[in-house]
C-alpha positions in Angstrom: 11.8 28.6 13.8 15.4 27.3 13.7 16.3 24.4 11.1 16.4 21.9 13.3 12.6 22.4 14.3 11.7 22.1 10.8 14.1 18.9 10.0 12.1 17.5 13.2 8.9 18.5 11.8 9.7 17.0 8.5 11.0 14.0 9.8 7.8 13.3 12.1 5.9 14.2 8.8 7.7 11.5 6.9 7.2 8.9 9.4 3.6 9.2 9.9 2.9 8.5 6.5 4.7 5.5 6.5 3.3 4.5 9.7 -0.4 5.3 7.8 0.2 3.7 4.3 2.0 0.8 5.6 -1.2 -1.6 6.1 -2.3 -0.9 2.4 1.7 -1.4 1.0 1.9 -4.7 2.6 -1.7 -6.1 1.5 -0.5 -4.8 -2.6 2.5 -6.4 -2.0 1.2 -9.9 -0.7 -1.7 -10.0 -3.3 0.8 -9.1 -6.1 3.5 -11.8 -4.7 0.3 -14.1 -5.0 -1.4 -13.0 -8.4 2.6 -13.3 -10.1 2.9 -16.4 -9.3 -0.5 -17.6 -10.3 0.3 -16.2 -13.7 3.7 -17.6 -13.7 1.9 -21.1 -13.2 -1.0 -20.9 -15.5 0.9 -18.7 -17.9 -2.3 -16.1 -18.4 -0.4 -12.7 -19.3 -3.2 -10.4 -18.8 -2.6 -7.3 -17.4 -6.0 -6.2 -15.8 -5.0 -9.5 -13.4 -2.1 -7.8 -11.9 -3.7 -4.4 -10.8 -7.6 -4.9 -9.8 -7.0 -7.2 -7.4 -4.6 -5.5 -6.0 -6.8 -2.2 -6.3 -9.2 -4.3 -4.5 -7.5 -5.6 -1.9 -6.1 -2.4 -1.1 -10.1 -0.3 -1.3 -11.5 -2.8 1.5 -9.0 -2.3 4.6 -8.8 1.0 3.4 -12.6 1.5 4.2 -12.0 0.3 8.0 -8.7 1.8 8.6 -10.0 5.2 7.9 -10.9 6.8 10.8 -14.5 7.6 10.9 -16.0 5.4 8.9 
């Protein structure tokens, strides 16, 4: 195994996790970007708004993205 196998190998790694969290990262980020500003306009400063939504949002495509479920 010569080091540019393993730089290969990690780099491959590296990309299919991004390729398989990528779905789920995008969906926090949009329903984040939206719960922010709805705070920012009604000025409610709670802080259980900002993460189970998100949380959420993020467990249902998880449940059909998932291979084998």
């Amino acid at each position: 195994m010569s080091a540019d196998f393993i730089i290969g190998l990690a780099g491959q790694a590296l990309y299919t996790i991004l390729k398989a969290s990528a779905p789920m990262l995008v969906i926090a980020l949009v329903v984040g970007l939206i719960v922010s500003v709805f705070q920012a306009t009604t000025q409610i400063q709670e802080q259980t708004l900002a993460f189970v939504p998100k949380i959420v949002a993020v467990f249902y495509p998880l449940l059909y993205l998932v291979p084998g479920s």
